[in-house]
C-alpha positions as CSV (number, residue, x, y, z in Angstrom):
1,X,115.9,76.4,110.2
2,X,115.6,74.7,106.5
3,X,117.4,71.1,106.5
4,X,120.3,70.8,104.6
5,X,119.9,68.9,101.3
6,X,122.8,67.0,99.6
7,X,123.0,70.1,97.0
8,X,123.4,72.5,100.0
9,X,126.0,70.2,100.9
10,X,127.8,70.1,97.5
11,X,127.5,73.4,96.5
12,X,129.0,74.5,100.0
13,X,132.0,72.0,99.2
14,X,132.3,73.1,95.8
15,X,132.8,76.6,97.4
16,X,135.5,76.5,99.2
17,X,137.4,76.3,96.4
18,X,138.7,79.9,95.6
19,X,138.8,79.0,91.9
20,X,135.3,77.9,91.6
21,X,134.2,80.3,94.0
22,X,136.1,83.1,91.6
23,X,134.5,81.6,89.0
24,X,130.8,81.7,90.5
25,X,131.6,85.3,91.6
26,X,132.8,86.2,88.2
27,X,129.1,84.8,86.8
28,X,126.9,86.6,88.8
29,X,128.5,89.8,88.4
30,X,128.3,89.7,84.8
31,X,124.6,88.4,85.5
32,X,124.0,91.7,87.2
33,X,124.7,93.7,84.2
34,X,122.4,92.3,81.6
35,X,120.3,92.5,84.6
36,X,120.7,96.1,85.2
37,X,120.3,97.0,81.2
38,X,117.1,94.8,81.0
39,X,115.7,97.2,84.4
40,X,116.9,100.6,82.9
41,X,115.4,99.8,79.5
42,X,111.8,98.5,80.5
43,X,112.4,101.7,82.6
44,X,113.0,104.1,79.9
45,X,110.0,102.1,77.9
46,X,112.0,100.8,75.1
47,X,111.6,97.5,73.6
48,X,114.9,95.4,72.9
49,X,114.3,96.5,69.3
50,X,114.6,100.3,70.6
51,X,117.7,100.1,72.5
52,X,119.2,97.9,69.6
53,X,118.2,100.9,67.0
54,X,119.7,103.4,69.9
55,X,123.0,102.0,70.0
56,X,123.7,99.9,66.2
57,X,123.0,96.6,67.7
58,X,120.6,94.3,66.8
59,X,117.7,92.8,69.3
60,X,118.8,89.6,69.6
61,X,122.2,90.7,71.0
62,X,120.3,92.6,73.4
63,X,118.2,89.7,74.5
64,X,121.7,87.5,74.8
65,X,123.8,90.6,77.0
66,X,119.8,90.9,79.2
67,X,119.7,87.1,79.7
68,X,122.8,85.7,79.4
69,X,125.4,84.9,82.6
70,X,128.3,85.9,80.9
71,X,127.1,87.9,77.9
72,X,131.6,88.9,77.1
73,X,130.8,92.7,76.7
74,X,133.5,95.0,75.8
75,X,134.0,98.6,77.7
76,X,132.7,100.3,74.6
77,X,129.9,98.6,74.2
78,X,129.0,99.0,78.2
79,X,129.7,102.6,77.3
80,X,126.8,102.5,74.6
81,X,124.1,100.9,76.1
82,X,124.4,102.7,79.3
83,X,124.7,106.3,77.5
84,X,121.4,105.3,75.5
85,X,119.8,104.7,78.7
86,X,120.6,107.9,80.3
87,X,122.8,106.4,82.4
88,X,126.9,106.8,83.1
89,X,128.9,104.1,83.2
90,X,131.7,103.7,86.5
91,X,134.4,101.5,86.4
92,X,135.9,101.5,89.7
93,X,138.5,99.1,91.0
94,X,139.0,97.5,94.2
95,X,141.7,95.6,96.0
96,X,140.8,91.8,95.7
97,X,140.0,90.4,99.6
98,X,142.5,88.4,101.1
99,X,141.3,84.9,100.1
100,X,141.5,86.2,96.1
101,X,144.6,86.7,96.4
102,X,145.7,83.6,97.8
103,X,144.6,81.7,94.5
């Protein structure tokens, strides 16, 4: 078993916060997308420049929404990039667990 270091220790503290950890949650989800659209595209074999042409954006907004934390994408735009890679987009919600709610 790995010793704990002191950022184990305050990242551990700073979790039990249900704000921060809502917070935290809330990053790596959005994380996930650009991380998803950056998989499907080298997939597809299109170049940021491609998938900007696809779908009326330009590359650099691609690059931010593949490498950014919490690139602030709207529905439509989800909608877009995940039509021009093949792909449907699912929106499904889901009751928040208990300690969500409690915050």
């Amino acid at each position: 078993m790995r010793k704990q270091t002191n950022w184990d220790r305050y990242y551990n503290e700073q979790m039990r916060s249900p704000r921060i950890r809502r917070l935290v949650e809330d990053e790596l989800r959005a994380l996930r997308i650009g991380v998803q659209v950056a998989k499907l595209r080298e997939e597809a074999g299109l170049t940021q420049t491609q998938l900007a042409a696809k779908v009326g954006m330009s590359a650099p907004n691609i690059s931010r929404i593949e490498s950014s934390a919490a690139p602030n994408l709207t529905l439509g735009t989800l909608v877009k990039l995940f039509g021009a890679l093949d792909h449907e987009l699912s929106v499904t919600p889901r009751p928040r667990s208990r300690r969500d709610r409690r915050s």
